[in-house]
Residue, then its C-alpha position, 0 to 999 in steps of 0.5 A: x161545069x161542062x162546056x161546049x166544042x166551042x168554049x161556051x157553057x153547056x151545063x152545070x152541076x151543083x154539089x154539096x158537102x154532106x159532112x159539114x160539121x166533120x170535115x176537117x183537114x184530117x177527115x175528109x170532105x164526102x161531096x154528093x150531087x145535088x142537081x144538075x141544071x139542064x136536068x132540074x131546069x129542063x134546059x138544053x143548054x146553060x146560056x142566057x136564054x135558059x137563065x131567063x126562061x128559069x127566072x121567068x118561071x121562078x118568078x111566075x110559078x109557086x112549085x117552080x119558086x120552091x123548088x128554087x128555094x129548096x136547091x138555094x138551101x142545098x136541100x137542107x132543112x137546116x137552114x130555111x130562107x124566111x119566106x120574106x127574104x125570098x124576093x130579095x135572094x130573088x132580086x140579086x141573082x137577076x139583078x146586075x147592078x143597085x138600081x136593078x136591085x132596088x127597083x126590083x126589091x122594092x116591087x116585091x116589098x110593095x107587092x108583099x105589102x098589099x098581101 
């Protein structure tokens, strides 16, 4: 996390064990940058209206979605998100609360329905 003169959130950066399997309390952990969010997202700052502008996206644009999927799985081909559980891994993150979560669960359980 960086954070401004002020205290607030600038940025954030995202980083990833790359030797899981080995690390242990003997070998140690080797940590590679995954993204950073002001670069990834083309934001200036961290703040709601940034979360909100990423969300929107997200939830609107194909190529966005999956690049949403692509950074949620650390980049990994190891670990795929079944494409019917994106909209629920969508919902928790933009919903604060269970109702927020069910009602927009379940428009995406509706929408997928339809299909």
């Amino acid at each position: 996390m960086s954070f401004n003169s002020d205290g607030s959130l600038a940025d954030q950066s995202t980083y990833y064990l790359t030797n899981l399997k080995d690390a242990t309390n003997k070998v140690k952990g080797r940590w590679n940058k995954e993204y950073q969010f002001s670069q990834e997202w083309k934001a200036r700052q961290l703040n709601i209206a940034s979360l909100e502008a990423v969300y929107s996206e997200i939830r609107t644009e194909q190529k966005a979605r999956e690049q949403w999927v692509k950074l949620y799985d650390v980049s990994s081909a190891a670990a795929k998100i079944p494409p019917g559980q994106v909209g629920g891994l969508y919902c928790a993150i933009v919903s604060l609360d269970e109702e927020a979560y069910k009602s927009c669960y379940c428009k995406k359980a509706s929408v997928r329905d339809k299909q």
